[in-house]
N, C-alpha and C positions, 0 to 999 in steps of 0.2 A: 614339271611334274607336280600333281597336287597330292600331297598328303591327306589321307582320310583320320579325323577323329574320330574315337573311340565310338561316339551316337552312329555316324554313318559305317562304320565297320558291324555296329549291331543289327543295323536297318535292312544288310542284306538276312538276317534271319527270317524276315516277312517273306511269305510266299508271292513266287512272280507272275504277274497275269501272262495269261495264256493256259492252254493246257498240255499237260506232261507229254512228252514223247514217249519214257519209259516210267517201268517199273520197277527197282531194285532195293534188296534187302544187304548191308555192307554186315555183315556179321564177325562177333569175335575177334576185334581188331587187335594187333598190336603197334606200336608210335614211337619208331625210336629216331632222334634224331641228335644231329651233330651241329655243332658250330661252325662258319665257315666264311675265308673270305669273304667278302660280299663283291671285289674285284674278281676272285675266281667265277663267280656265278653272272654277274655280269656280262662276262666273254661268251659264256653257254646261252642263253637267252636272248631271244630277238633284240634287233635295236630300240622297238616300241614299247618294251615292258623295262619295266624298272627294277631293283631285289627293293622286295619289302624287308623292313628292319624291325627289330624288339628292341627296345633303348639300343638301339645303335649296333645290334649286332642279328647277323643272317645265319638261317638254321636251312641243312637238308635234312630229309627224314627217308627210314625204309621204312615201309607200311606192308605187313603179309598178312591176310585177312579171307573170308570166306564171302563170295558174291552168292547168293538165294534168290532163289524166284526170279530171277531177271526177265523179266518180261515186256513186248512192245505194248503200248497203254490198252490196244484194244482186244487183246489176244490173253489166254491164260497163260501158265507157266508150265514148262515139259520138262521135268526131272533130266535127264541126260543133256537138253542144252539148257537148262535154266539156272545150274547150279554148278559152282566151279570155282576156281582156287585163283586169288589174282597175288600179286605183289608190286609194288610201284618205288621208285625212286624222285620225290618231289622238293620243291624249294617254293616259295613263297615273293611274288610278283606284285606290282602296280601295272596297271596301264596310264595311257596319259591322262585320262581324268581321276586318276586316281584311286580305282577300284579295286579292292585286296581280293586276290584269285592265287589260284596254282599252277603253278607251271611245270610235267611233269618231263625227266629226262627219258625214263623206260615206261614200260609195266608189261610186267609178266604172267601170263594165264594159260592153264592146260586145257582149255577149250577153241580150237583151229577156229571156228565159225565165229565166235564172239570175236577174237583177233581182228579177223576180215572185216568183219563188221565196224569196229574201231577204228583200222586204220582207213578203211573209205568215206564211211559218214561222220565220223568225229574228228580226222586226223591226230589221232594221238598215236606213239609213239611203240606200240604193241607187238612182243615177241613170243611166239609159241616156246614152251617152257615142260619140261616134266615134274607135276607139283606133286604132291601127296602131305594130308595133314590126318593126324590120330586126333582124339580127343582120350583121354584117361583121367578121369575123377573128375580133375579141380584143372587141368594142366592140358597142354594144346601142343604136338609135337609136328612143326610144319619145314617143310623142304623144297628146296624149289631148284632145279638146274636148268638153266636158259640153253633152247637149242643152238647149240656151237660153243659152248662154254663147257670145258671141261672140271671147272672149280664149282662144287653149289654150295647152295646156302640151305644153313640147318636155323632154326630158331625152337626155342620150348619158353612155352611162357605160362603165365595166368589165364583162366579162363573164369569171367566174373561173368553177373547177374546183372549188378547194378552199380550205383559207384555215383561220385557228386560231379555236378557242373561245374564248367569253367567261370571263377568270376572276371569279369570283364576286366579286362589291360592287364591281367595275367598272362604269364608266357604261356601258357594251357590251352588260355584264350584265342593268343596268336598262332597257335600252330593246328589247332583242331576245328575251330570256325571257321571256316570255309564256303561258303556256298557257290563261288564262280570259280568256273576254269578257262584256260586256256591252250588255245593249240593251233597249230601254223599247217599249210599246205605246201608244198613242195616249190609250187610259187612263189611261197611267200604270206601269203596272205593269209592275217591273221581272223582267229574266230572266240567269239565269249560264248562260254555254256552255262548256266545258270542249273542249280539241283536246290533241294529245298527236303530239309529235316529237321527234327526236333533236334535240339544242341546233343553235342556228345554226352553219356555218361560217361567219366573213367574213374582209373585209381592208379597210383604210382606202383611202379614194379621194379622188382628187378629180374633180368631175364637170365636164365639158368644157363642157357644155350644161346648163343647169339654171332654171326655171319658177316662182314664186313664185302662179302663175293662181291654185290651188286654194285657196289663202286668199282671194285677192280673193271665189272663188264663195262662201265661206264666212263673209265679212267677218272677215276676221283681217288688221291689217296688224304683221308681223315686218319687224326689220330684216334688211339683206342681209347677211352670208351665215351657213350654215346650219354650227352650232359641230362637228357630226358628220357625217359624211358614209363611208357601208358601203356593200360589194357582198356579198351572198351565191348563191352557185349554186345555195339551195333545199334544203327540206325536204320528205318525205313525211307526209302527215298522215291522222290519223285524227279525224273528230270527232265530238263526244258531242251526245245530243240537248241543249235548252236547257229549267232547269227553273225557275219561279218564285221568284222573291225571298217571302219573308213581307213584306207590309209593309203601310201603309194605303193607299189610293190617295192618289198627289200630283200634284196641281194642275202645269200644263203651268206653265215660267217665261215 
């Protein structure tokens, strides 16, 4: 496995040739994340990706957030399917040449048709969910109950404007720069996706309300509380289609 330096982990900030598949707006985010073996995450994860590390140590994160405008690159955006409530449970990957991406366990959305959509032409990992998110003043009241889960998850957090950049080889840095993903087919076969944003803004928080559910649906038990805790007011995105790994096909764990 080749470790990526701090220059090549920035380089995926440059936009990628070709042109975008979609269009989406990640709104209002919140970033909590936890500590965690990096042998437990290793066992969840294909045999071809690696856990990316922060001086030496592996973070999961929940993320519940507001998707806008979602739209396919040449079509506009339809209020009822264009806009909708997701939440994800993700960890932080290499692949073999070394490329810092995400690798998500769930994501949760109350929009059926985006679902569909995800898990056939993206294969990521997507479950119909019942969301609902307030907005009151300053503060963001979001919910989310995964269908078949009896337990949900509440969160209340900050709702910012604007907020500072991560500096580079900050754990900020490691956890909110992002620009590739990953995700596997039923086969086996892996896929890189490529998205392309202005870096995050955040600001550190502390969350009033906060839900530990989404590892229980995902059997992960972390202890309480979560060592990071951001708000960001969101990015506009652009993203790339998703194009095959080379590799041999590998056996489900």
């Amino acid at each position: 496995m080749t470790t990526p330096s701090l220059e090549e982990r920035l380089s995926y900030r440059e936009r990628p040739k070709g042109i975008p598949v979609m269009h989406q707006c990640w709104s209002d985010l919140l970033f909590l994340h936890w500590e965690i073996d990096p042998d437990l995450l290793a066992a969840r994860i294909p045999k071809r990706l690696n856990v990316d590390l922060h001086e030496g140590k592996a973070y999961i994160g929940i993320i519940p957030f507001f998707m806008k405008n979602v739209r396919p690159k040449f079509l506009p955006a339809f209020s009822k399917l264009s806009n909708f409530l997701e939440l994800n449970i993700r960890t932080y990957v290499l692949d073999q040449d070394g490329r810092p991406g995400v690798w998500f366990f769930s994501l949760d959305c109350n929009q059926s048709l985006a679902v569909s959509i995800a898990r056939s032409f993206f294969h990521l990992p997507y479950h119909n969910a019942q969301m609902k998110a307030q907005e009151s003043g300053s503060g963001i009241t979001y919910q989310c109950r995964r269908q078949g889960e009896l337990q949900p998850a509440s969160y209340e957090y900050e709702k910012i404007t604007s907020g500072e950049i991560a500096k580079p080889g900050s754990l900020e840095f490691f956890l909110l720069e992002r620009y590739l993903l990953f995700s596997r087919k039923r086969d086996g076969e892996l896929f890189c996706g490529r998205v392309h944003h202005e870096p995050y803004q955040f600001k550190s928080t502390n969350c009033s309300q906060m839900s530990k559910a989404p590892f229980d649906w995902e059997h992960f038990e972390l202890p309480a509380p979560p060592v990071s805790s951001l708000v960001s007011p969101g990015v506009d995105v652009d993203v790339f289609s998703l194009k095959s790994i080379e590799m041999q096909k590998e056996k489900e764990r």
